[in-house]
C-alpha atoms as a printed R data frame, in Angstrom:
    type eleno elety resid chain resno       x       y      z
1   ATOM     1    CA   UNK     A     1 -13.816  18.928 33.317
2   ATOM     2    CA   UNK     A     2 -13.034  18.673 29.648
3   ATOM     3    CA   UNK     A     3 -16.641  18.550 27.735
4   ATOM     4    CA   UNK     A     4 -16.058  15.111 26.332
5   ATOM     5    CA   UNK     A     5 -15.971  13.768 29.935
6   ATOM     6    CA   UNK     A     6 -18.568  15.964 30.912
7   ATOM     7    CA   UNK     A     7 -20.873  13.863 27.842
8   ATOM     8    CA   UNK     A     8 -19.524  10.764 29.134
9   ATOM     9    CA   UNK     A     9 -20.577  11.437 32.617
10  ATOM    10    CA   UNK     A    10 -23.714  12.233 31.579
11  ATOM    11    CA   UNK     A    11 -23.919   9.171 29.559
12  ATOM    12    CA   UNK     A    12 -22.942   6.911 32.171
13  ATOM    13    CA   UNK     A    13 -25.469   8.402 34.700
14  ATOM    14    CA   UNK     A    14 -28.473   7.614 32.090
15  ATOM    15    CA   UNK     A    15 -27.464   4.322 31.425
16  ATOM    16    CA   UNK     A    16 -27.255   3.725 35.657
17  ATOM    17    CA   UNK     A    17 -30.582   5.146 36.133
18  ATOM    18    CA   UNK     A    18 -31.682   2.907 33.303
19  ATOM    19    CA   UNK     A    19 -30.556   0.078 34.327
20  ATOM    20    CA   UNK     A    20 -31.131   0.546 37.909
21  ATOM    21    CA   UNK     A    21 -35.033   1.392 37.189
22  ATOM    22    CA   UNK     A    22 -35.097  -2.436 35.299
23  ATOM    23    CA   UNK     A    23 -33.996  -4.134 38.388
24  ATOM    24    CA   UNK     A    24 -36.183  -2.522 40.358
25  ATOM    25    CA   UNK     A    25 -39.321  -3.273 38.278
26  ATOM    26    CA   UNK     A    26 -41.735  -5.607 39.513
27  ATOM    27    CA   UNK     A    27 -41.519  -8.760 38.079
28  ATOM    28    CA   UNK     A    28 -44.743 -10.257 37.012
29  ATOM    29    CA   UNK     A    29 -46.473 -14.358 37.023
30  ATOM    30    CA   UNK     A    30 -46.900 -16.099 34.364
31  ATOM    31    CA   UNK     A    31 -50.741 -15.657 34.340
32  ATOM    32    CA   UNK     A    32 -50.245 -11.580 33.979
33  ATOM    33    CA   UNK     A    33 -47.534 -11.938 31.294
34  ATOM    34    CA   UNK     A    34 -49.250 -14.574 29.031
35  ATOM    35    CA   UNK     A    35 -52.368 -12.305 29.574
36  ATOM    36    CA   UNK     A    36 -50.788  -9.579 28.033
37  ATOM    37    CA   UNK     A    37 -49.710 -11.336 25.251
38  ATOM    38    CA   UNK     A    38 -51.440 -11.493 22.043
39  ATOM    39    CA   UNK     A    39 -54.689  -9.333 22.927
40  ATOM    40    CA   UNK     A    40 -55.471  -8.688 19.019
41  ATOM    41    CA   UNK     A    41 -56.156 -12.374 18.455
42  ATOM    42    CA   UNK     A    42 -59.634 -13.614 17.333
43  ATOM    43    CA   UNK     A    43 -60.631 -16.461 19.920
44  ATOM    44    CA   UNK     A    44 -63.178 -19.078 18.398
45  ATOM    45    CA   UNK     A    45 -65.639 -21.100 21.347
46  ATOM    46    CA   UNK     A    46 -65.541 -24.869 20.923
47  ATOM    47    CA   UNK     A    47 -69.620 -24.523 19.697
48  ATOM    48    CA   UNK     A    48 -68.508 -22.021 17.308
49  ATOM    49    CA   UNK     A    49 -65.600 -24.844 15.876
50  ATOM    50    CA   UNK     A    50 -67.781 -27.279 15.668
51  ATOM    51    CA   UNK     A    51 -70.795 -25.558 13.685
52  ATOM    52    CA   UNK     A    52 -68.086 -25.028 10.606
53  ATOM    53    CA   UNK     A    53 -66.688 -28.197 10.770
54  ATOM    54    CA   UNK     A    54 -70.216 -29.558 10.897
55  ATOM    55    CA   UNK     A    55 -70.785 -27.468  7.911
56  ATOM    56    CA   UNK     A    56 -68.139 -28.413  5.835
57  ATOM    57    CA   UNK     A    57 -66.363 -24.811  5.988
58  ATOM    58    CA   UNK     A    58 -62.862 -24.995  4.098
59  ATOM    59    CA   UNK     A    59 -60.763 -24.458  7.059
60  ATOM    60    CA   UNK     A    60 -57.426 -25.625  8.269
61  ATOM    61    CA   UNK     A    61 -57.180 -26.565 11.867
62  ATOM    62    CA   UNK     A    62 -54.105 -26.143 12.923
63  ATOM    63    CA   UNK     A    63 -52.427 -28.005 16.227
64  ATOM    64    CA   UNK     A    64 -49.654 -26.724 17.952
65  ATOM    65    CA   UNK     A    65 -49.262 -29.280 20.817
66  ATOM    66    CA   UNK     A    66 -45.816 -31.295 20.860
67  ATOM    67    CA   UNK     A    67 -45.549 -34.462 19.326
68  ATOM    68    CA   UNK     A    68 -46.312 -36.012 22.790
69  ATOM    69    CA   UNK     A    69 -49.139 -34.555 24.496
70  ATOM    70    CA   UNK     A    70 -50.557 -35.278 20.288
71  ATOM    71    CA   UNK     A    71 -49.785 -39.062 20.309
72  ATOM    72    CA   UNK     A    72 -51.050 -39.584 24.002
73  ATOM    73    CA   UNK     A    73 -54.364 -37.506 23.531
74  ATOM    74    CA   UNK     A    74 -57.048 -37.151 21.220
75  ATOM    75    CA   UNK     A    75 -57.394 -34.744 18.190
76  ATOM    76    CA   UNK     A    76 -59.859 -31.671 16.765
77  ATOM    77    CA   UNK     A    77 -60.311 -33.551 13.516
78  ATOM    78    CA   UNK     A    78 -58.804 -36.028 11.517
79  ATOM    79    CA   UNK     A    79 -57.927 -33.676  8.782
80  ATOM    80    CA   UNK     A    80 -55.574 -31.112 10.458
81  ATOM    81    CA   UNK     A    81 -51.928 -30.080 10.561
82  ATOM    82    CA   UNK     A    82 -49.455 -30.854 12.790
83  ATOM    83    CA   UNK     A    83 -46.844 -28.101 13.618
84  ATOM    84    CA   UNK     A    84 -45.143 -28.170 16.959
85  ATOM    85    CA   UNK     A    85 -45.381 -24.546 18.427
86  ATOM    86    CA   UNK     A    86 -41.726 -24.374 18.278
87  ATOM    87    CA   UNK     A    87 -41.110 -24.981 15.160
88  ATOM    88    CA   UNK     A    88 -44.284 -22.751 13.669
89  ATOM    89    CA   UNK     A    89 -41.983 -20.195 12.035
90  ATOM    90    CA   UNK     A    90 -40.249 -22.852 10.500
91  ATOM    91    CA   UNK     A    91 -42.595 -25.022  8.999
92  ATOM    92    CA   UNK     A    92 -45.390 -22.728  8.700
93  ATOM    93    CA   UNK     A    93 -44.279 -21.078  5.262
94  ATOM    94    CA   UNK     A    94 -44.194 -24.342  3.186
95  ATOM    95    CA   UNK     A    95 -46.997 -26.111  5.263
96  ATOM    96    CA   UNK     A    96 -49.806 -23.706  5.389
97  ATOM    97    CA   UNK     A    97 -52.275 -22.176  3.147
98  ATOM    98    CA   UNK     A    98 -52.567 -18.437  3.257
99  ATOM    99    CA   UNK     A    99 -55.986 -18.414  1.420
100 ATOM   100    CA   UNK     A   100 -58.338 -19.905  3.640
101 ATOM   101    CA   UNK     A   101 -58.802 -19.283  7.472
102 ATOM   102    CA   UNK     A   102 -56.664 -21.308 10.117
103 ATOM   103    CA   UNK     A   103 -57.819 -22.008 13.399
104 ATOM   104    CA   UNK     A   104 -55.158 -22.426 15.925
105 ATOM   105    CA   UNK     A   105 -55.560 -25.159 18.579
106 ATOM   106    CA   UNK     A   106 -53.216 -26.388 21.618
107 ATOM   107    CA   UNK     A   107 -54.144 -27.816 25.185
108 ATOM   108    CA   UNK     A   108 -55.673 -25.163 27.083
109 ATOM   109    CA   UNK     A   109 -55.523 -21.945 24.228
110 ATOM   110    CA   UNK     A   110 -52.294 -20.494 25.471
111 ATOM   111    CA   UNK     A   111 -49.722 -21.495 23.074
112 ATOM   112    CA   UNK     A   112 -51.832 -21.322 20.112
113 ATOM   113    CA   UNK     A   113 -52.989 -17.764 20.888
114 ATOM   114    CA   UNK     A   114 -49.134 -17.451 20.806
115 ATOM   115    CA   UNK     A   115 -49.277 -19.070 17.856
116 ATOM   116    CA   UNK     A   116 -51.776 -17.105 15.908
117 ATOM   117    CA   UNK     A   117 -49.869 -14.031 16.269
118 ATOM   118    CA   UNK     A   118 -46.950 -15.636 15.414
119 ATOM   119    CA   UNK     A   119 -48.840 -16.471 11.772
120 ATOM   120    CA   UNK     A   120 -50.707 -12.709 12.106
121 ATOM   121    CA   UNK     A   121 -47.129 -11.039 12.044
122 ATOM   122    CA   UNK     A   122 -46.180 -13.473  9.284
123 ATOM   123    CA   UNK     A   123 -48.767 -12.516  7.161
124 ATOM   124    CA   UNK     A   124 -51.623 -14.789  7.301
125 ATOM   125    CA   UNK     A   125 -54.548 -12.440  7.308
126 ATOM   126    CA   UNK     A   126 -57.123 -15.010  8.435
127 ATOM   127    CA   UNK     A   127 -56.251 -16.787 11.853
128 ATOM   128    CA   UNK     A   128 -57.635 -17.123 14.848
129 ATOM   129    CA   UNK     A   129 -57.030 -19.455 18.505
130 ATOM   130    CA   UNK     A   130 -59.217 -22.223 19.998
131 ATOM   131    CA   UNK     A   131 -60.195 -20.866 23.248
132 ATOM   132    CA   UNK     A   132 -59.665 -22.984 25.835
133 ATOM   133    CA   UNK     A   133 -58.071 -25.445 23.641
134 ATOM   134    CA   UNK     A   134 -58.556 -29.161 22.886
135 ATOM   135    CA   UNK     A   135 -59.643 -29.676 26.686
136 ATOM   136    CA   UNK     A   136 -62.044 -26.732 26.173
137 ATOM   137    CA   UNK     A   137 -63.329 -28.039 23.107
138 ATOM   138    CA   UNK     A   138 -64.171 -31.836 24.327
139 ATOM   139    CA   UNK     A   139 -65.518 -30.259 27.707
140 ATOM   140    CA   UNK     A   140 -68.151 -28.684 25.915
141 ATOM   141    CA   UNK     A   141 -69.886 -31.218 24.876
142 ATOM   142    CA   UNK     A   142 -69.208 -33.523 28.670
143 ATOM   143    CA   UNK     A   143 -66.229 -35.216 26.638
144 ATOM   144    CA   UNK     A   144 -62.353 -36.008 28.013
145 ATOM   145    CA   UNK     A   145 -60.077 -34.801 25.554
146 ATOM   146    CA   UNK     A   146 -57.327 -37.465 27.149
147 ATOM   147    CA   UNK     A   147 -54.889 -34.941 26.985
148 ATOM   148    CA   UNK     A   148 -51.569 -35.700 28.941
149 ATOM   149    CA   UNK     A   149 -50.388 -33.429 31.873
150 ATOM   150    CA   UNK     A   150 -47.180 -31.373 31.325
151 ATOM   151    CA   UNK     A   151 -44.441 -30.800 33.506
152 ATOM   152    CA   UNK     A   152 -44.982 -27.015 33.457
């Protein structure tokens, strides 16, 4: 065997093992992988939300819910941005101020912990995710957040 087939031999027996070892991995639930997903993010409590609003911190509060569950549930505050989580990287650079912090809020805190390290990697420096979310942050204080079930 010539040594170029010898390399390609060699090559293709990597790249079977490779592949081979993927399929064989154990896929994972949806709970595990969004767990591991943005672990660097700062999470802010409800209480914690509602002491600088209370005190009149400049902050932008930031909701990343679709246009849906927005119009068919309540809000954080009357003075916050809209941005559809799937349209962040799109709308975030002409939308959002980079020199105050921006608190990230969605249903239940999953998307917008997404979110915030969506806008970490983009180069906001101050951002951090609503745990829990809007339902979280309405709970706290024995309040429905009338947010809408969705199909997922």
């Amino acid at each position: 065997m010539t040594p170029k087939w010898q390399w390609l031999t060699l090559l293709g027996v990597l790249l079977s093992v490779a592949l081979l070892g993927r399929a064989m991995a154990e896929p994972i639930g949806k709970e595990a992988y969004l767990a591991g997903q943005a672990t660097e993010v700062v999470q802010i409590t409800p209480d914690a939300l509602r002491k600088r609003l209370a005190d009149g911190e400049a902050i932008t509060v930031l909701d990343v819910r679709s246009l849906y569950e927005r119009e068919n549930g309540r809000t954080v505050t009357e003075q916050e941005i809209h941005i559809p989580r799937g349209f962040l990287e799109f709308k975030a650079w002409n939308t959002l101020p980079k020199d105050r912090p921006i608190v990230v809020y969605c249903g239940t805190g999953a998307r917008s912990k997404l979110a915030a390290d969506t806008l970490t990697a983009m180069g906001w420096d101050n951002v951090s995710s609503l745990e829990g979310g809007i339902t979280a942050f309405y709970e706290s204080v024995g309040e429905d957040c009338g947010c809408v079930d969705l199909p997922f």
